[in-house]
C-alpha positions in Angstrom: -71.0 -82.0 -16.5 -67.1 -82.1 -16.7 -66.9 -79.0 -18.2 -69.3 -77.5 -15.7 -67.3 -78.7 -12.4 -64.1 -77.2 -13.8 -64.9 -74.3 -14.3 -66.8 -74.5 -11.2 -63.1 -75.3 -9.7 -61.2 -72.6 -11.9 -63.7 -70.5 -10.4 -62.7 -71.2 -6.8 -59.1 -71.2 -7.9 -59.1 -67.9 -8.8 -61.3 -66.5 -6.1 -58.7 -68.3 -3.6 -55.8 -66.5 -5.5 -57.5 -63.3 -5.5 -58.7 -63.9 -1.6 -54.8 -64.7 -0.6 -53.4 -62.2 -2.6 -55.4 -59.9 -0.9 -54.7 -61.3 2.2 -51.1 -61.5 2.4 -49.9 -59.1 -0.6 -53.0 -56.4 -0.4 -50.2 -54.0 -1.8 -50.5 -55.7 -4.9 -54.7 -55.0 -5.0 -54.9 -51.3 -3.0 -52.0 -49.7 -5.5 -53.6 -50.9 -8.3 -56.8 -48.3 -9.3 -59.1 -50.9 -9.9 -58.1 -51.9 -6.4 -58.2 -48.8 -5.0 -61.7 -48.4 -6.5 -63.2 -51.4 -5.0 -61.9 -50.8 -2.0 -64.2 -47.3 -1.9 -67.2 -48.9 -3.4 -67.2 -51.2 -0.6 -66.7 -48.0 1.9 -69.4 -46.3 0.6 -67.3 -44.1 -1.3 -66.8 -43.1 -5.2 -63.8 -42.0 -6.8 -62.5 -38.9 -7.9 -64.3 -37.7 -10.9 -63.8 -34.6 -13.2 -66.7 -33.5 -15.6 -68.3 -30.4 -17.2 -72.1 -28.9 -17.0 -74.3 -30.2 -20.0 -75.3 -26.2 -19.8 -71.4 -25.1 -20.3 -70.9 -22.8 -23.3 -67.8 -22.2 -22.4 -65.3 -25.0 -20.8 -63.3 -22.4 -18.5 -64.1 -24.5 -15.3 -64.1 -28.0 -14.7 -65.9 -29.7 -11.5 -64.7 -32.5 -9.4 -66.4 -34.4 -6.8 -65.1 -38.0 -5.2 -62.0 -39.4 -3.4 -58.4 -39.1 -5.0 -57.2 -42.4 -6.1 -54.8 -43.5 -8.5 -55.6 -42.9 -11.7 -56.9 -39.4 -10.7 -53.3 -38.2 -12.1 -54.1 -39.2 -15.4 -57.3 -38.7 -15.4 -57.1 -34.7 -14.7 -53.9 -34.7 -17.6 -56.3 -36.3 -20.2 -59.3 -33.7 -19.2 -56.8 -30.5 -19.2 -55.2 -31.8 -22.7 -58.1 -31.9 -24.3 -59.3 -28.7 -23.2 -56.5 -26.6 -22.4 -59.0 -23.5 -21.8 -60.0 -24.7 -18.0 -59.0 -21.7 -16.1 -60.9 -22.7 -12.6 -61.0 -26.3 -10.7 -63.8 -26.4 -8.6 -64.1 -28.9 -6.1 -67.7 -29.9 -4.9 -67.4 -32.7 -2.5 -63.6 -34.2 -2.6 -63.4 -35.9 1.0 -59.5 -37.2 0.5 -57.1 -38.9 -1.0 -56.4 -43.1 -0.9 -52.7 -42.3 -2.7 -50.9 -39.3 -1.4 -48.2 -39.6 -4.0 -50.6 -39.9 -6.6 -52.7 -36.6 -5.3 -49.5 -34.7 -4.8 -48.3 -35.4 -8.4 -51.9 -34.3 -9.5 -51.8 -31.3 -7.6 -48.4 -30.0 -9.0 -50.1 -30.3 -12.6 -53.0 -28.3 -11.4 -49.7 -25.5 -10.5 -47.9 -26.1 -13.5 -50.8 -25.2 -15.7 -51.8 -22.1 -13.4 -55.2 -23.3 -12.2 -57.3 -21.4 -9.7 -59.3 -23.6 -7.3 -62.4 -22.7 -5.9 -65.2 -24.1 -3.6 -69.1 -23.2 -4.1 -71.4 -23.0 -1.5 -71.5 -26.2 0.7 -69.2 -27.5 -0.7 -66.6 -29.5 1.1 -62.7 -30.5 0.6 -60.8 -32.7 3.5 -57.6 -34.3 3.9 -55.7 -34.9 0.4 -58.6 -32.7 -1.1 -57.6 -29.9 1.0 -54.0 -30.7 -0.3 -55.2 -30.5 -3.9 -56.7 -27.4 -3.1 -54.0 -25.6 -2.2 -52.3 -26.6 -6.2 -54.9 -23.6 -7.0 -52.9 -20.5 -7.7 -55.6 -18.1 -6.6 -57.6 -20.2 -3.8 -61.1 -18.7 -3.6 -64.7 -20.6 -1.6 -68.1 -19.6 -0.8 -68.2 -18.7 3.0 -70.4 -22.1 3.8 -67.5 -24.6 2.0 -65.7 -26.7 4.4 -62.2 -27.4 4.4 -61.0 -30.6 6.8 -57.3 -30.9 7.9 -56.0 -34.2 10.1 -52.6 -35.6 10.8 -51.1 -38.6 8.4 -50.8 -42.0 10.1 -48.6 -45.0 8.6 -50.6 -47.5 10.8 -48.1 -47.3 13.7 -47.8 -43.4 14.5 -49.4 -40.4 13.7 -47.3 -37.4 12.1 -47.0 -35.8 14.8 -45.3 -38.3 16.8 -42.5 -38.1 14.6 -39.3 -35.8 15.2 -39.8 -32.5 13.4 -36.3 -34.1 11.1 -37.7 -36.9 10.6 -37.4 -37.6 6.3 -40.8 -38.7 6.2 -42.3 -34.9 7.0 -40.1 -33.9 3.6 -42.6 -34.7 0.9 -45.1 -32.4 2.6 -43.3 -29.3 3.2 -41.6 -29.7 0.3 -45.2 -29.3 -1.8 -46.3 -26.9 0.8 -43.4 -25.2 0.0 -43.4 -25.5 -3.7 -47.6 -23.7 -3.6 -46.3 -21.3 -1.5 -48.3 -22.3 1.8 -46.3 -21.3 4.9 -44.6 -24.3 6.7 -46.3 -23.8 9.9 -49.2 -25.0 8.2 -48.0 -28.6 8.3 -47.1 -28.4 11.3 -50.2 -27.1 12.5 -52.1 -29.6 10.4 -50.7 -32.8 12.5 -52.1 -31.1 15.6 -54.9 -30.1 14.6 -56.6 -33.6 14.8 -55.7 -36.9 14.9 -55.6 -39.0 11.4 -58.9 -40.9 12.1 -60.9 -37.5 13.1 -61.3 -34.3 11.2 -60.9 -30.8 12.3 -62.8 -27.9 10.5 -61.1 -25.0 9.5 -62.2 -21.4 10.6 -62.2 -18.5 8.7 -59.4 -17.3 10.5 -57.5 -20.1 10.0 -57.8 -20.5 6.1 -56.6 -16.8 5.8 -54.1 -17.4 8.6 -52.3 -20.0 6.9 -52.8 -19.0 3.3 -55.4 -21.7 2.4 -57.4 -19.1 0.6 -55.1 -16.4 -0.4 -57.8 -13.5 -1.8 -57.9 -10.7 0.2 -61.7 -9.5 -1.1 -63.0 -12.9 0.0 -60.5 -13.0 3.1 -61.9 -9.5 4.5 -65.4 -10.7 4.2 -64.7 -13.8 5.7 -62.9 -12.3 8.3 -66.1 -10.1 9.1 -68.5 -12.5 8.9 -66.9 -14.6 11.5 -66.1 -11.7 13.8 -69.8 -10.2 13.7 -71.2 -14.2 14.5 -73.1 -15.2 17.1 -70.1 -16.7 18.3 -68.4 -13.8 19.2 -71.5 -12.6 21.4 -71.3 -9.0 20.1 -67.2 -8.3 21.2 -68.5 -6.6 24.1 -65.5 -5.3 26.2 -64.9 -7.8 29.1 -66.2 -10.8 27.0 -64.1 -10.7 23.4 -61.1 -13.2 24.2 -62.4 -14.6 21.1 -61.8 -11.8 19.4 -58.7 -10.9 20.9 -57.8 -14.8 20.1 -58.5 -13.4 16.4 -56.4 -11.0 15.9 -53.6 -11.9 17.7 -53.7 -15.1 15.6 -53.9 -13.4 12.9 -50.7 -11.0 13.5 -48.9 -14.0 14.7 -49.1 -15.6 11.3 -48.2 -12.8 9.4 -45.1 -12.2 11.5 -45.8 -8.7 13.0 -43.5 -7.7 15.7 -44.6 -7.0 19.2 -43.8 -4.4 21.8 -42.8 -5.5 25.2 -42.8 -9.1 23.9 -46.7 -9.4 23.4 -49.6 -8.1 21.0 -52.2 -7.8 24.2 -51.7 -4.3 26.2 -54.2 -4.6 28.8 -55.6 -1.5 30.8 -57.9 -0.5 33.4 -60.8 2.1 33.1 -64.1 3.4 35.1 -67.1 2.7 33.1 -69.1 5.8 33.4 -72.8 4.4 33.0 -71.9 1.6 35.8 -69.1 3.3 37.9 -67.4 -0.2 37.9 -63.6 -0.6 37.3 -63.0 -2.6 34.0 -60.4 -4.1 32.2 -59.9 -3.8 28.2 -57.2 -5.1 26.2 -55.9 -3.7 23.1 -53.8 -5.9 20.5 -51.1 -4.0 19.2 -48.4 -5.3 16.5 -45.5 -3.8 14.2 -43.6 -3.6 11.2 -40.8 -1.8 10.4 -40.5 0.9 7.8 -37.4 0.2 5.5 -36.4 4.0 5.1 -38.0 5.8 8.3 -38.1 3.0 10.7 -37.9 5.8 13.7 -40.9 7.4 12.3 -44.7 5.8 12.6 -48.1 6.0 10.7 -51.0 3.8 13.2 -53.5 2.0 11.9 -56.1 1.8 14.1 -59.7 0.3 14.2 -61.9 -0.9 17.6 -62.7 -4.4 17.5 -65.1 -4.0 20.4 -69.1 -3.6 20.0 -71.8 -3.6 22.4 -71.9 -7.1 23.2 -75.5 -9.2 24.8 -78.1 -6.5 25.5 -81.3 -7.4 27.2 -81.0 -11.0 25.9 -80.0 -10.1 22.6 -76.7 -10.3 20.8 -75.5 -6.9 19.2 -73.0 -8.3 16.4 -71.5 -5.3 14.7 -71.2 -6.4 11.5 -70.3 -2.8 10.5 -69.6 -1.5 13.8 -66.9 -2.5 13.9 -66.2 -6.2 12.7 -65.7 -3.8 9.3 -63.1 -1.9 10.4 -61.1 -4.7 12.5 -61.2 -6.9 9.3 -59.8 -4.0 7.1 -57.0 -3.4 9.7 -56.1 -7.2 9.5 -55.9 -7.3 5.7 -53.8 -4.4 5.4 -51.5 -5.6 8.2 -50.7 -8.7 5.8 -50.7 -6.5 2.6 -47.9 -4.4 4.5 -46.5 -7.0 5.9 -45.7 -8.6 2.5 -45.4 -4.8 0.6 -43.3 -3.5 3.3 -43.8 0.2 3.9 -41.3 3.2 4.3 -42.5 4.3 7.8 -43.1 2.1 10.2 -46.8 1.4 11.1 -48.6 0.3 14.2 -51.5 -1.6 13.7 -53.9 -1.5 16.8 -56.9 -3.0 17.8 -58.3 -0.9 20.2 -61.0 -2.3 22.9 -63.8 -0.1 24.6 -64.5 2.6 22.4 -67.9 2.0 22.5 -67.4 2.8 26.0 -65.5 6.2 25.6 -62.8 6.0 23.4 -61.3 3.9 26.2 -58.3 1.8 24.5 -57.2 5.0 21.9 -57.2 7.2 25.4 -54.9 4.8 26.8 -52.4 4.1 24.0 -51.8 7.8 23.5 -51.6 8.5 27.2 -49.2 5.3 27.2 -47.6 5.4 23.6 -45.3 2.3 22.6 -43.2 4.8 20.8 -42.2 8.6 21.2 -45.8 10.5 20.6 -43.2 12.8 18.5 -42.7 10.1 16.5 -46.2 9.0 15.4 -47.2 11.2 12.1 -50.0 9.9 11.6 -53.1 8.3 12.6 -55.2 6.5 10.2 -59.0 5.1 11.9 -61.3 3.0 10.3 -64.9 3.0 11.5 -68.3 1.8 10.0 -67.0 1.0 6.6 -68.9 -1.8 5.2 -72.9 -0.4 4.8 -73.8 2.3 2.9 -76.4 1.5 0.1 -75.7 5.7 -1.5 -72.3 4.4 -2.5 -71.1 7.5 -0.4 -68.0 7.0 1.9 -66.4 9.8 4.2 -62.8 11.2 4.8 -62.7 12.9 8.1 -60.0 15.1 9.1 -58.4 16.7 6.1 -59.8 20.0 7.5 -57.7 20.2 10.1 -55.0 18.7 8.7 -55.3 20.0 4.7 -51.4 18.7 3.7 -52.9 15.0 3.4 -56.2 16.1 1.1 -54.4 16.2 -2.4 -53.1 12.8 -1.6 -56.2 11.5 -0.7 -58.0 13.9 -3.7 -55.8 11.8 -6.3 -56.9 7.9 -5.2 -60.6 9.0 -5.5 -60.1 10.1 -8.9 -59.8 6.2 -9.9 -62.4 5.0 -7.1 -66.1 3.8 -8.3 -66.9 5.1 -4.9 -68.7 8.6 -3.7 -65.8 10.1 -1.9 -66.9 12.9 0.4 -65.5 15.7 2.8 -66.9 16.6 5.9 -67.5 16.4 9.6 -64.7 17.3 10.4 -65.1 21.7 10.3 -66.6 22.6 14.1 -68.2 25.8 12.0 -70.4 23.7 9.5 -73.5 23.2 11.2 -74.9 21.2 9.0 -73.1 17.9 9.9 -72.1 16.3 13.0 -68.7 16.8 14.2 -66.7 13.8 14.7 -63.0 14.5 15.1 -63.7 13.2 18.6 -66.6 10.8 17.6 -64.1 7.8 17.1 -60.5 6.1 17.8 -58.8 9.3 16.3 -60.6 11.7 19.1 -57.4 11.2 21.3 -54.9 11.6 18.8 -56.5 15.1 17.7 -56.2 15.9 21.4 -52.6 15.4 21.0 -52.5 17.1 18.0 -51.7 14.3 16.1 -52.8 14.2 12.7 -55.3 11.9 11.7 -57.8 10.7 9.0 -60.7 8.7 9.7 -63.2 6.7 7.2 -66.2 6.3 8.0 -70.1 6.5 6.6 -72.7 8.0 7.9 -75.3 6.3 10.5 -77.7 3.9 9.3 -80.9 2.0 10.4 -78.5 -0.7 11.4 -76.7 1.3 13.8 -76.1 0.5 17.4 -78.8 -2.0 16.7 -79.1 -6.0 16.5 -79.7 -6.0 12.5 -75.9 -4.8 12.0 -75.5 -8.2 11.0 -73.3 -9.4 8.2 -76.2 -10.3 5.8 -77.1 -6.7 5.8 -73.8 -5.2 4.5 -72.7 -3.8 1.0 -69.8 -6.2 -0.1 -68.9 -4.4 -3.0 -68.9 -1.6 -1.3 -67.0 -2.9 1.6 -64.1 -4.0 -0.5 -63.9 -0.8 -2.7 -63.2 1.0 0.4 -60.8 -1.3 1.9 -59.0 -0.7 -1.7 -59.0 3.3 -1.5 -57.7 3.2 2.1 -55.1 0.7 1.2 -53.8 2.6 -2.1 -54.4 6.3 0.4 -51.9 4.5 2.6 -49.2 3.7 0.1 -49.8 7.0 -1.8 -48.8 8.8 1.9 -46.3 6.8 3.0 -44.3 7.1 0.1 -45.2 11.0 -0.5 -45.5 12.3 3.0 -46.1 15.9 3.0 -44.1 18.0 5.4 -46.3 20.2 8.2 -47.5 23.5 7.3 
């Protein structure tokens, strides 16, 4: 019985150590990982795992799922030792981070041994996980994944409560800094929610601020959010959101404005309704390095035909297709800068007469003189025959051989046409689109575009019915036809 009662009482001793320890030193417990793991089992939570598939042949990607704790540092070292072939992390549910230090130190190893993170469908990263996703050097997810950003909190204040010098902001930007995530993403991050609540990213947003840094999976995130119901078809007079978009989106790649603003509003008659309406097209900038007096546009309509009889006409190809090719090659140009300068415009209304292209050429930013070319992007995304069309090198021939040499390389069916007023055998559309009123300047000007579809003008032009593929070669033809002109640009016959 003696033996029984004390270690009865050397049972209670310990449990009143552990209890005051606990109590007044819980450092001592919570930085410990077997602290660090109770404390989430008793939250509901599990910590942060890393395993492969029993089905794996090959162990090129390694999954992780739970919350970053402390040992997660040494845990993702011993895994990538012993198998120094995983190429991809991909993280399936990571909800945080208890340890910041410990995630950050983790994440940098994920750099240092040029790791690509990635995010299947529904699957979620927040907080520290977000953090640790950004380590990835190419930062890909599946359109449904989640990403979760808050501000930091030591108990007292939240980050943003802090002075923008304050040292404690330092270890942040400093690994921002170090993955090559733009600053403003920081600060943006405190703001965005505070530490106890969790904001979702948007599409928008991940590409704005670098999150996911791959331009095929940025322009057709970029279209599937502009072509949501959300947007309520981009129908002139109700497309703030878009126009919210895009000048987001040029903000955070540092285009320059005219008149000190992206938006260039105008008024127009609506010629079914006779009413007075206002558009608004989003106009931004960069400057050539050897011709900055001399311009190239880059022009797509980001408008579409909005709520008809109850019913939401999205525009996945028309035009969410061409709007989300003009933003990618903005950034591309923007960090590839050109020799000419080039315009990129959003133009509003051209479903309603070529309303916002009308306007900027009758109200040109620049000297009309001074714009050499006109490059317009229209119904771009659909096209199941593989087929995509260049418009306008019949009037304006001195641009086909350029354009004749990038289709050599391209998978895609590049055709001529509909662009000769004698061939009766195709539609003409030199004044079909955005580059109608820059032929009636006689500015030249070359158009892509496919052919009309089942989808057209109606409400199944919805993202689910586009060719991706297809879409993206495209965007990649247009984007090396750009380069190839602006650094070979023929003179005028």
């Amino acid at each position: 019985m003696k033996v029984i009662k004390r270690v009865f009482i050397g049972i209670i001793v310990v449990l009143l150590l552990l209890v005051g320890a606990i109590y007044f030193y819980p450092q001592l417990i919570f930085s410990s990982g077997f602290g660090q793991k109770m404390l989430l089992y008793f939250d509901g939570d599990e910590v942060a795992t890393f395993y492969f598939k029993d089905n794996q042949t090959v162990k090129d990607s390694l999954y992780m799922r739970g919350v970053i704790y402390r040992n997660t540092f040494n845990d993702i070292s011993d895994v990538l030792n012993k198998n120094p072939e995983v190429k991809t992390l991909v993280m399936i549910d990571v909800p945080g981070s208890i340890d910041d230090e410990i995630n950050l130190l983790a994440s940098q190893e994920i750099r240092k041994r040029n790791i690509n993170t990635y995010i299947p469908k529904d699957g979620m990263v927040a907080s520290g996980g977000t953090d640790m996703f950004i380590a990835g050097v190419e930062r890909n997810a599946h359109f449904t994944a989640k990403f979760g950003v808050h501000s930091w909190s030591d108990g007292e204040k939240g980050g943003n409560q802090y002075p923008k010098d304050h040292p404690d902001h330092s270890l942040y930007l400093d690994y921002y800094a170090a993955m090559g995530v733009p600053s403003n993403f920081y600060w943006y991050t405190l703001d965005a929610a505070p530490a106890e609540e969790i904001h979702w990213m948007t599409q928008s947003e991940l590409f704005g601020y670098e999150v996911l840094n791959n331009w095929k999976d940025e322009i057709l995130s970029l279209q599937k959010e502009l072509s949501s119901d959300e947007y309520v078809g981009r129908g002139t007079g109700n497309n703030q959101k878009s126009q919210e978009l895009i000048i987001n989106y040029f903000e955070n790649i540092g285009l320059e404005k005219f008149n000190s603003s992206y938006s260039s509003k105008f008024t127009f008659t609506n010629e079914e309704t006779n009413v007075e309406q206002q558009g608004t097209n989003i106009i931004g900038y960069l400057k050539g390095e050897k011709f900055p007096n001399k311009y190239l546009v880059i022009g797509a309509h980001y408008d579409h035909l909005g709520i008809v009889n109850d019913t939401i006409y999205n525009g996945a190809d028309d035009n969410a297709s061409g709007t989300s090719a003009l933003l990618v090659l903005a950034k591309h140009f923007a960090d590839h800068r050109p020799q000419h300068s080039i315009i990129f415009a959003a133009f509003d209304a051209e479903e309603l007469g070529l309303q916002g292209s009308s306007y900027f050429v009758d109200n040109p930013p620049v000297p009309l003189e001074d714009i050499k070319l006109d490059f317009n992007f229209d119904m771009i995304s659909r096209n199941p025959k593989n087929e995509i069309y260049v418009v306008g090198t019949y009037s304006y021939p001195q641009f086909k051989p350029l354009v004749a040499v990038q289709t050599l390389t391209s998978p895609l069916n590049v055709s001529y046409g509909h662009d000769d007023p004698q061939d009766e055998t195709k539609d003409y559309w030199m004044f079909s689109s955005d580059n109608g009123p820059f032929h009636e300047k006689g500015i030249p000007n070359i158009t892509f575009s496919e052919e009309d579809h089942s989808g057209y003008h109606r409400p199944t032009d919805d993202f689910e019915n586009i060719n991706p593929k297809y879409f993206q070669n495209v965007v990649h033809l247009i984007q090396r036809t750009i380069e190839s002109i602006d650094e070979n640009f023929p003179n005028r016959p």
